[in-house]
N, C-alpha and C positions, 0 to 999 in steps of 0.2 A: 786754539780756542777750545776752553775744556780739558785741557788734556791734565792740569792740574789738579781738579777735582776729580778725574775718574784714577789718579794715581793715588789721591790720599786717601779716597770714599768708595769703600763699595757700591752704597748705594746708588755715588754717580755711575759707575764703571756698568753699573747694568742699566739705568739707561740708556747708557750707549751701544749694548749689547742688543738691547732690546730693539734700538733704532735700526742697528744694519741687518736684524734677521726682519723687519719689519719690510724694508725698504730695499732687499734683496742686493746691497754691495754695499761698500764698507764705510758708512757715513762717519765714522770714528774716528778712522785713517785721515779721509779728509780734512774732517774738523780737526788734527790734531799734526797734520802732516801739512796738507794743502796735497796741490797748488793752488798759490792764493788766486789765478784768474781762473779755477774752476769752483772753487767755493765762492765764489762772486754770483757766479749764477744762480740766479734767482731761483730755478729751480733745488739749486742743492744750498742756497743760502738758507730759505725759508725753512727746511726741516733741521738745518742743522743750527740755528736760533733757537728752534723750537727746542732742540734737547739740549741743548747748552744751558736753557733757562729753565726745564723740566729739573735736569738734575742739582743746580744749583739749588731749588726750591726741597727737594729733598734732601737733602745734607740739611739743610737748612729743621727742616721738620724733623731729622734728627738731634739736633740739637737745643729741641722746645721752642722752633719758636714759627706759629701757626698763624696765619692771616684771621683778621675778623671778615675784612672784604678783600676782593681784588677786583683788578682791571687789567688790561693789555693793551697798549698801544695797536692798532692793526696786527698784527701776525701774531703778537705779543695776547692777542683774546682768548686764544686758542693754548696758550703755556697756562694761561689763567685759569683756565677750563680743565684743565689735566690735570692741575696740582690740586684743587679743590672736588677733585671725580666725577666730576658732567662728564667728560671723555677721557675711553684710553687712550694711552700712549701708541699703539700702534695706531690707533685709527686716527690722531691726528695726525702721525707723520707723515700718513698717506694722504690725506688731505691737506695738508701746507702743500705738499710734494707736487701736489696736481694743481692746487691752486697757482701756485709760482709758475706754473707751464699754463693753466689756462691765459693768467693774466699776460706775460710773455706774449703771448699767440693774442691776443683781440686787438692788438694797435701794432701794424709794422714796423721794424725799427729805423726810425728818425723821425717818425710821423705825430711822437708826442713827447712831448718835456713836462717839466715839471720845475717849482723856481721858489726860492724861499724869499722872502719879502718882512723886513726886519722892521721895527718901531709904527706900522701903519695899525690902525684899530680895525678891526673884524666887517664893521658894516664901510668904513671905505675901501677897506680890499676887495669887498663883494662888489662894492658901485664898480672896482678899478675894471674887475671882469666881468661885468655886463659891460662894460664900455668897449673894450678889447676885445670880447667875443667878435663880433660880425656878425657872420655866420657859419661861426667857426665855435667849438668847448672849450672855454676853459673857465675853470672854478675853485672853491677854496676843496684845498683837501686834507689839510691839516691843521685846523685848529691847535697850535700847542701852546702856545702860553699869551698873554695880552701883548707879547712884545716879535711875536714869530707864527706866520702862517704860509701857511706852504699850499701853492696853486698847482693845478695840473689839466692839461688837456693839448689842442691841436698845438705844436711849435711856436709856428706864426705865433697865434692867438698869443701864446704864454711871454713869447721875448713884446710882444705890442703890449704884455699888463706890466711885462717888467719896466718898459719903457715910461710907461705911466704913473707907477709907482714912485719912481726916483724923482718923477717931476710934482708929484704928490709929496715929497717929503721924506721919503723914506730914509732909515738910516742906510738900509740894505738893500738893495733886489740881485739875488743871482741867480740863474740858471742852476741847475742842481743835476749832477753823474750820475742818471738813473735810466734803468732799461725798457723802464715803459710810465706813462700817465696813472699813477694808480691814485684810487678812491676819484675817479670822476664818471662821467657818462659813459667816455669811452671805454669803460670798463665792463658794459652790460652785457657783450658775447660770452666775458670769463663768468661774470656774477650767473648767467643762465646754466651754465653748464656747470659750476661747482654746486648748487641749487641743488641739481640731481644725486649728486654725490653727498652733500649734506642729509637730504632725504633719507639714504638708505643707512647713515651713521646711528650708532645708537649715542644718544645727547642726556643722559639723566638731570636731575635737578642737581643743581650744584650743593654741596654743603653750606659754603657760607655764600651769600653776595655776591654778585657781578654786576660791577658798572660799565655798559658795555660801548660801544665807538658809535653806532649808528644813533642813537638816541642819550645818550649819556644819564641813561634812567638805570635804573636798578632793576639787576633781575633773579628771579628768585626759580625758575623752573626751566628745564629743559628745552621746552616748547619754544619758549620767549629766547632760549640762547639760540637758538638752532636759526628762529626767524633773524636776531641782530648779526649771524654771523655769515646769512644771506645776504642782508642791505648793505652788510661795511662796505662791502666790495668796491660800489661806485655812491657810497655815501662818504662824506667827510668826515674822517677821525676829530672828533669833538671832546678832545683832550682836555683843555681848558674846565668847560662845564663838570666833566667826569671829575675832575681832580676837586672841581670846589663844590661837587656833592657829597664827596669822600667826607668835605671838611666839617659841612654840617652836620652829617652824621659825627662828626666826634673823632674824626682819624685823626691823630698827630704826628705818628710815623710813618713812612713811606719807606719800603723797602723794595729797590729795584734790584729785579734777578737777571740773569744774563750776562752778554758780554754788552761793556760801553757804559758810557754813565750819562749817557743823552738825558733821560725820562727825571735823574735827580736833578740836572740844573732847571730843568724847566718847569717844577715844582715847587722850587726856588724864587723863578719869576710868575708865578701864579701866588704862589701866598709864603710869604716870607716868614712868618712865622710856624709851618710847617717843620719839619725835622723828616730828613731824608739821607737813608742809608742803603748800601749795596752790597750784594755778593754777586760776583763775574767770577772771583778768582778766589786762589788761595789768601791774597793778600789783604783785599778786602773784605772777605768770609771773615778771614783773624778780628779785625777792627771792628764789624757788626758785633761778633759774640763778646766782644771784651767790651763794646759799648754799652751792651744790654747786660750786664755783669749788676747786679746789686750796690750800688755804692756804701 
């Protein structure tokens, strides 16, 4: 992951330099080496996203071509933040680094899931989990597109909304390989204690736009990124709205950075007339810059 662009790109190759003096051992090696069940950890997944999708954005900015706005999917708020100068790069790494370890640590593991639930609309997947709660959490936690939202909270709770789900209609309901409930209540031990650590982050105002997860509003100052990127925690990534504020403002391409191409199909199923393009790699970097090539 990465290891093609810190080979072709200097620019990449020092964010990744920048990551492991940051981060005190060799986040480079991992991302570039594995072993894949240790880059899995969410502690070492989340900073090594983050500079996977840092450096891509830079390569990127060398080669002209600069954001009017941006957004980040959850983890992804914080690559968005970086590349636009609210936050440095060290200081996010150490803050995904920690978040991935607080969130780990607020729910023991087995104790929460999380479940993607495919063709239901937004306000009966909410009715499905009040229904399904008890007295037990679980809630939407990813809004991504009008055809996919993603629940999380107690186990129970989550296989009783999957349950209901299917009986509802769904095309989908599954259980999803994840190591903890994230963006729900249960997530308020980690959003308290990364709080603190947010506090003492320097957050400038961004250069361009952020649409950010917990309100899918635009934000234009520091203050206001620092508050969104306190709430995301146990607030629902609000994908959906974020992408069709982009729209009205006038965005017609989307450029997803990182590794995966998750954020471009679902872009796709939120407004079809959009135009949505990727660098992760060398190979798709090639195909952005020759698409954006003057005809």
């Amino acid at each position: 992951m990465g290891r093609e662009l810190a080979e072709h790109f200097f620019s990449a190759r020092e964010v990744f330099d920048e990551a492991d003096a940051a981060l005190g051992f060799s986040l480079s090696k991992l991302c570039f080496e594995g072993p894949a069940e240790e880059l899995q950890l969410t502690t070492n997944t989340q900073p090594a996203i983050l500079a996977v999708s840092v450096a891509a954005a830079r390569v990127l900015k060398e080669k002209g071509v600069q954001p009017d706005f941006v957004a980040g999917h959850s983890l992804g708020e914080y690559s968005a933040l970086v590349t636009v100068g609210a936050l440095r790069l060290q200081d996010a790494l150490r803050l995904v680094r920690k978040r991935g370890e607080y969130m780990q640590e607020a729910v023991p593991v087995g104790e929460g899931a999380m479940a993607a639930l495919l063709g239901l609309e937004a306000d009966v997947a909410d009715e499905i989990c009040r229904e399904a709660a008890s007295d037990e959490v679980v809630s939407p936690a990813n809004l991504n597109s009008p055809a996919q939202i993603v629940i999380a909270g107690h186990r129970a709770a989550v296989e009783r909304a999957v349950e209901l789900a299917k009986a509802r209609g769904a095309k989908r309901a599954v259980l999803l390989n994840v190591s903890a409930p994230f963006h729900c209540s249960l997530m308020k031990p980690a959003a308290d204690r990364l709080a603190v650590d947010l506090d003492e982050a320097s957050i400038l105002d961004p250069q361009v736009p952020l649409v950010n997860n917990a309100d899918a509003a635009i934000v234009r100052t520091g203050e206001a990124a620092r508050d969104g990127l306190k709430r995301q925690v146990t607030s629902p990534v609000r994908w959906t709205d974020s992408m069709r504020i982009l729209r009205k403002e006038g965005v017609d391409l989307f450029i997803e950075v990182g590794p995966g191409k998750v954020l471009s199909g679902l872009i796709r199923q939120i407004d079809r007339e959009a135009r949505a393009l990727r660098a992760g790699d060398l190979a798709s970097l090639e195909v952005l810059v020759g698409a954006l090539q003057p005809q």
